[in-house]
N, C-alpha and C positions, 0 to 999 in steps of 0.2 A: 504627363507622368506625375504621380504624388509627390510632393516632398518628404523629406526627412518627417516631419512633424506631421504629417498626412498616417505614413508609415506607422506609427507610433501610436498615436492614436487609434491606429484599425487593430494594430493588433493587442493592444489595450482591453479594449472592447471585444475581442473575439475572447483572451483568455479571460475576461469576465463573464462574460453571458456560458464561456463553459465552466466556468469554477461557479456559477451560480448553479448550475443543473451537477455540478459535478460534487461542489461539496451537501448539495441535499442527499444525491447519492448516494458520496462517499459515508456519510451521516446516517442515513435510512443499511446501508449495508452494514457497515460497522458496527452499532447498533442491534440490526438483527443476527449478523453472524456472530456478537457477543453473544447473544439472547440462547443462540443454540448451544451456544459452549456449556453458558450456567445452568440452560437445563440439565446436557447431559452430565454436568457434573454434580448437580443437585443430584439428579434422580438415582443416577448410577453408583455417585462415590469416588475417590479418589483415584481408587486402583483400577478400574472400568474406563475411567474418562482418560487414564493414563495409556491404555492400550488402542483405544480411538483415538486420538494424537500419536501414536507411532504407526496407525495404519495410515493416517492421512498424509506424515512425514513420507510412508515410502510409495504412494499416489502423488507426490510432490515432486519427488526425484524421478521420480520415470518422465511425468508430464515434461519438467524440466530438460530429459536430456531429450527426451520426444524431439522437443520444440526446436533446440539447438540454435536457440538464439533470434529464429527467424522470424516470433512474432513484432519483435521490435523492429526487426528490419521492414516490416512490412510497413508500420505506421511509417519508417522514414521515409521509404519510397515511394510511398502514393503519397504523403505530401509533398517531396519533394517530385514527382513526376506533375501532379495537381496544378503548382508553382508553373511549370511548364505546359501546364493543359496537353499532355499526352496521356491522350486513356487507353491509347493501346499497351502503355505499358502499362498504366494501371492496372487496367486487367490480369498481365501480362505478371505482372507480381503476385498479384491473388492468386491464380494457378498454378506458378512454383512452387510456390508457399505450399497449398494445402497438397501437390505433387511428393515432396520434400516430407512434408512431414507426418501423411498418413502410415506409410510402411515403415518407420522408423517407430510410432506409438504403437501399434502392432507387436511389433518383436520386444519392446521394452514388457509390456503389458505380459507377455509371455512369459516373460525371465521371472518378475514375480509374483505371477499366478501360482509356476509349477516349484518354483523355490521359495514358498511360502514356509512350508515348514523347516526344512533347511536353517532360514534368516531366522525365525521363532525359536529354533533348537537351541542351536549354538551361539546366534548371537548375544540375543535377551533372553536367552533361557527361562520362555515364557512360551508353552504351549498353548496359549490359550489364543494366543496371538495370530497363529497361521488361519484362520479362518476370516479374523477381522483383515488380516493383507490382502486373503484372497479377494474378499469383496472391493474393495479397495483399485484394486490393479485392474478390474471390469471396466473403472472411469476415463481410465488413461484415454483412449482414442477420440470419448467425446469430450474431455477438457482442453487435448491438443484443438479440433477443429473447433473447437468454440473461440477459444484464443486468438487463433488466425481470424474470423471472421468478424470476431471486436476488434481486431486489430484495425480491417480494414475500414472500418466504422469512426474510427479515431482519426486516423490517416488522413481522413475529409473532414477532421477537426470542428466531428459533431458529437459529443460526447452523449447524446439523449440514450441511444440504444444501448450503448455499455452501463451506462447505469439501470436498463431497463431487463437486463439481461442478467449482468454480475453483479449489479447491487437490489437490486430488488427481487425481480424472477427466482432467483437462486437462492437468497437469503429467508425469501418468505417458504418458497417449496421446501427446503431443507428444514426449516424449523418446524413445518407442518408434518413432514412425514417422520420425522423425529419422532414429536409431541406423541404421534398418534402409533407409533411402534413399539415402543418404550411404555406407552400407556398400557398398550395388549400385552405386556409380558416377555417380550422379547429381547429386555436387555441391550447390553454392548452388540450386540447383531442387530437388533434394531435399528441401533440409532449409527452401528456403521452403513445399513443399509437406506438407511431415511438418505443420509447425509451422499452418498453414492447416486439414489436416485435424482436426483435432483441436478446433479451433475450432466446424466445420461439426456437430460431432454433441452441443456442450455443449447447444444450446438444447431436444433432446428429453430429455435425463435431468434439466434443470432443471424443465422443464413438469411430470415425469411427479413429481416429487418435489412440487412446489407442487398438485398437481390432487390425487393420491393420498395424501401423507402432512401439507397443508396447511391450504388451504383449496381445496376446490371449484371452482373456476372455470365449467365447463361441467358437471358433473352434478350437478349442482344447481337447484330451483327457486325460489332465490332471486331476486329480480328486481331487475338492478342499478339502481342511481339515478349517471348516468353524473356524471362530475366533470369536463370539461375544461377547464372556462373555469378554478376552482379550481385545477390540476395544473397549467396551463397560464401561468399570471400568478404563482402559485409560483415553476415553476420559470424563466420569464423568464431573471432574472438570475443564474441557473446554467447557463444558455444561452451566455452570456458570459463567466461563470467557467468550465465548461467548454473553451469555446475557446482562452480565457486559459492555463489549466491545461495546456492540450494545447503552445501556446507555451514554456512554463516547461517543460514533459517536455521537450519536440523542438527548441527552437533552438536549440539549442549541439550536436548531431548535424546538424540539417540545417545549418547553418552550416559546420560542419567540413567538410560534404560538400560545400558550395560553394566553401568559400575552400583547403579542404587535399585530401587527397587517402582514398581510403578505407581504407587502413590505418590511417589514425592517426584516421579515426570508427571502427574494430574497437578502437583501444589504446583510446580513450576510453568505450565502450559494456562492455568490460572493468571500469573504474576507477567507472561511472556504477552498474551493479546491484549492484556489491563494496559502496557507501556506499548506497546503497538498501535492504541489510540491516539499516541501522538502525531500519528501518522495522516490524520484527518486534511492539517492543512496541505502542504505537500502532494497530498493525493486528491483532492479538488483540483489543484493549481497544475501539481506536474504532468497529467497527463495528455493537456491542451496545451501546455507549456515548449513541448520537445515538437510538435507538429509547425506549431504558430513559428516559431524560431529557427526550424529547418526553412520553410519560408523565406522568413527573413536574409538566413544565408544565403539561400536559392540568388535573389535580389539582390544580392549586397549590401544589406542597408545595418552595416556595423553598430551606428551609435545607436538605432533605434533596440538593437540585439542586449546593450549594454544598458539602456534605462527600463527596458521590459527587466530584464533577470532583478535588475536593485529595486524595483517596483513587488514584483511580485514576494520576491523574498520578505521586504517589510510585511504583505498581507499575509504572509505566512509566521512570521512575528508576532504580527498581533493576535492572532487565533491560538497559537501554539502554547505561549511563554505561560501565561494562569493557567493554564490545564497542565501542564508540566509542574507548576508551583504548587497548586493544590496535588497531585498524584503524590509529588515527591514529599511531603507532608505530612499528609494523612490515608498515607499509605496502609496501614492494619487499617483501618477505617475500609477503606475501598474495599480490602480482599475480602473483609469479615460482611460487608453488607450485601455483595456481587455472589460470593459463591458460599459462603457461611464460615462458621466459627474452624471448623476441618481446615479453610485454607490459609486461613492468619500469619502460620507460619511461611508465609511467603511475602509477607510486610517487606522486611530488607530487601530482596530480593525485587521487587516492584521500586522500589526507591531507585535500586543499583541500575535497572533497565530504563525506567524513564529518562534519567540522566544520558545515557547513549542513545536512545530513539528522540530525544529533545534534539541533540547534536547532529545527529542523523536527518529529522525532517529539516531543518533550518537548514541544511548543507547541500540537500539533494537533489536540486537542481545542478550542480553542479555535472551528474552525472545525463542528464537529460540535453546538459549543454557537448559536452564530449559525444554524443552520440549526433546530435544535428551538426557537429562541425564534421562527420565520419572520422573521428578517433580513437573506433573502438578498443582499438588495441591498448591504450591508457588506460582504460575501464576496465579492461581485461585485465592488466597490472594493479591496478587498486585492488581489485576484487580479489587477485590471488594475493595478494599482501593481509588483508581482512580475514578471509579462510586460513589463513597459517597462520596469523595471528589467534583468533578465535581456538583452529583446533588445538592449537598448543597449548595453551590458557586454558582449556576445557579438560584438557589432558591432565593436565597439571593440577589445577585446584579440587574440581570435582569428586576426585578419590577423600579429598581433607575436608571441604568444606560445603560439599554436596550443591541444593538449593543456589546457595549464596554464592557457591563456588562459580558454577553456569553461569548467574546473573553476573557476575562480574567479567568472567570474560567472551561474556556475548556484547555487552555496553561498553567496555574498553576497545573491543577489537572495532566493533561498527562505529563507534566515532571517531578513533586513527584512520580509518578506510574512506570515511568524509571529508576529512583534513586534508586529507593529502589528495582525491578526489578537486577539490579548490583550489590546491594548491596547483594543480598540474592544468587546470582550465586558466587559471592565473597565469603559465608560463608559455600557454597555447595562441592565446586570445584575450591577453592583457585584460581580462574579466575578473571582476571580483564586486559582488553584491551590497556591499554595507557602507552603510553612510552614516552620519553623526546623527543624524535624524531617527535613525533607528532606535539609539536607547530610551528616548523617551517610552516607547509601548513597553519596551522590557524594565524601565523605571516603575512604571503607572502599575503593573505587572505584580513586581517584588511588593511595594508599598500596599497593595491591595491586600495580597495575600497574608501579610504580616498584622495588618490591619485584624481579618477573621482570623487566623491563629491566635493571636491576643487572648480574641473574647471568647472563642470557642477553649482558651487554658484556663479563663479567670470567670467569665460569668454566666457561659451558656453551653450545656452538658449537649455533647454531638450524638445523635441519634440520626435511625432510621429518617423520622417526624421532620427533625432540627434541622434535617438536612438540607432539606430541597427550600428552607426560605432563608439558609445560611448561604446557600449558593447565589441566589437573587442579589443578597444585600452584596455581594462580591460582585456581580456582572454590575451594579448602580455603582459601584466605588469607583469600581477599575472605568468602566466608559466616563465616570464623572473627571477622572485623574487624565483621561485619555484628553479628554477637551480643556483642559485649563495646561498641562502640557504644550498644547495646540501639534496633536499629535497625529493628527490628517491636513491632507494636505488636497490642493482641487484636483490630482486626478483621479484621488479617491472617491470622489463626488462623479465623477465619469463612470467606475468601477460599479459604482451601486446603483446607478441609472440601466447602465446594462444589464446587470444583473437584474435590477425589477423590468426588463423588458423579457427577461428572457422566461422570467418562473410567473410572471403577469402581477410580480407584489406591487405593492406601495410605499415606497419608502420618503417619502416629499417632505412628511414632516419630519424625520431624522435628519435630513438631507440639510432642514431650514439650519435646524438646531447646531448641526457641523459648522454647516457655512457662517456663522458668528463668531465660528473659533478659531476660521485659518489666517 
């Protein structure tokens, strides 16, 4: 049998070698589903791009309640069934799953197709809207089966095809038929139909990935042992975290688009994905994070559960904290160079969000833990805490202070809903992430950043140009701060071996250069 430290090390290595494929991924997607934002906001305008983000919000709640929690259920139980090497319930999950959730994406798809104009009328008293919904609500059934079928991809805590599919597949097709619709003439239908199309063809290369390079599903004569009731009482209270979740994404856009007007939901949908790229670390790490550590519960192996989370968290630290420092900074900078001089006014408001999505990514494993220990019902209670949080806040301010109103209580609510997330995995499973070790990166961090504000206030005017060799001289401060710190430590040395085994890089001489500093 392994030991503790056997343990540890394996799953070290497993959440490396996926956070190596995962954050090029998450990187290469995020990246490009920016890319399509600023086109369509370059090309279109404020008020256009603002109508295309409330067709995509109400594509988001269908998919959402489609889903009713079950694609995360699925990653839990085919790893945890994995852990036990039962592939008849493997299987046996996968066919619940897409049992469960194709006639429920069906009838959601239905409600706002034909209540298109309806939701357009009276809600956002925006007629121009019901066409972009209706194109929109066509997605729902293949975003749900795409879902489940990354799911089950994940599950086996291989992260290659979900990036192959939602971060690349998807990001580059959508950008492309975007570009090329909007180019022809076709406006805000263009680019909600570019954006749609792309959608509609993820759920055949996800299958063909899970069926052929996976596991099995139909050519197989395994015989599933069906799970629903299991999947199904699971995922319950991610039914309503979900819901909840879709609330927390969308009420401070659908709000804007009732109480303001839709230019200034394009300024703030602007300001909203720009702080949503903090999200990078966390979404490399978390989503091989919650597989690898169902695992580990599976096994029992506590303390190994306990040094992975305070592991991982620091390399979520150190990616996070300067991208955060810089965001929240040079904040007009960012919106005026990303989407032009139009979106500027969404500076503060970028500032107010980065600050909650900083708190947010550093915390949110938290939630990834609450679901491998099956407590979803705490996640359920965080999430409904955050949504009422959020809509009341959004309720509240938005009418007085628009823009800034949103950013503040989207960024307040999602970082109380964090906290208390920690706190409750804290009172579950005597887990809690941070070590004294940790402020050195958020030290090296602060001091780097304050370092270039300095000279970008006193001796070097920030431009477009200035930009990209202002940012260099900041990654050489901040790694220089990082090693005289002695701010890695040897299983980091483990982490980036794995990681160049898995992308085939080189990393030998960084690797020398660490190892003098630990």
């Amino acid at each position: 049998m392994p030991d503790e430290g056997s343990y540890l090390d394996i799953s070290l290595r497993k959440i490396a070698k996926g956070a190596g494929i995962g954050f090029t991924g998450t990187f290469i997607g995020m990246a490009l589903g920016y890319l399509s934002r600023m086109v369509i906001a370059r090309l279109l305008g404020s008020s256009d791009y603002g109508l295309v983000c409330l067709g995509f919000a109400g594509m988001s709640i269908a998919a959402t309640l489609s889903l009713m929690g079950l694609s995360v259920g699925v990653k839990r139980f085919v790893s945890f069934y994995k852990g036990m090497d039962d592939v008849r319930r493997i299987k046996g999950t996968l066919l619940s799953a897409v049992g469960m959730v194709l006639p429920a994406s069906i009838v959601f798809m239905s409600v706002f197709f034909f209540g298109a104009d309806w939701i357009s009328t009276h809600f956002f008293h925006e007629p121009r809207l019901s066409v972009v919904l209706r194109i929109f609500a066509l997605g729902v059934p293949f975003w749900v089966l795409s879902s489940v079928f990354i799911a089950g991809t994940v599950g086996f805590q291989d992260l290659r095809y979900r990036v192959y599919v939602n971060d690349i597949f998807q990001n580059v097709a959508k950008l492309v038929f975007i570009v090329v619709l909007v180019v022809m003439g076709y406006g805000v239908i263009g680019a909600s139909l570019g954006w749609v199309l792309a959608i509609v063809l993820m759920p055949f290369l996800a299958f063909y990935f899970l069926e052929k390079r996976v596991f099995p599903v139909l050519n197989t004569k395994v015989k599933a042992i069906l799970v629903h009731r299991e999947l199904f009482f699971f995922s319950i209270p991610l039914i309503f975290a979900g819901i909840v979740g879709q609330i927390m994404g969308w009420t401070d856009t659908l709000m804007l688009g009732y109480f303001c007007t839709a230019s200034e939901v394009g300024i703030y949908n602007a300001a909203l994905p720009t702080a949503r790229l903090l999200g990078i670390g966390a979404g490399a790490f978390g989503v091989i994070f919650m597989p690898v550590v169902s695992e580990l519960y599976a096994r029992g192996e506590m303390n190994a559960i306990i040094s992975v989370y305070a592991s991982v968290t620091k390399w979520i630290l150190m990616i996070v904290s300067p991208i955060f420092l810089l965001m929240f900074l040079f904040s007009d900078f960012v919106m005026e160079i990303m989407f032009g001089s139009e979106y500027i006014a969404g500076g503060v408001a970028l500032s107010i969000l980065a600050f909650g999505y900083f708190i947010s990514s550093l915390l949110g494993l938290a939630s990834r833990l609450l679901q491998a220990y099956g407590r979803t019902e705490i996640d359920m209670i965080c999430s409904f805490f955050g949504a009422g949080a959020n809509f009341t806040l959004n309720l509240l301010l938005i009418p007085i202070y628009g823009v800034e109103g949103a950013a503040f209580a989207t960024g307040c609510s999602i970082a109380a809903m964090s906290i208390l997330r920690l706190l409750f995995i804290y009172k579950v499973g005597k887990l809690q992430p941070f070590r004294i070790s940790h402020l050195k990166p958020v030290s090296a961090a602060l001091i780097a950043v304050l370092v270039v504000y300095a000279l970008t206030r006193r001796w070097i005017r920030i431009s477009l140009y200035s930009s990209i060799p202002i940012f260099f001289m900041f990654m050489i401060i901040y790694f220089f701060l990082l090693l005289i710190m002695k701010s890695f430590e040897e299983e980091d040395l483990v982490v980036m071996r794995a990681i160049d085994q898995r992308l085939g890089t080189r990393s030998d001489w960084l690797r020398k250069i660490i190892g003098k500093f630990l």
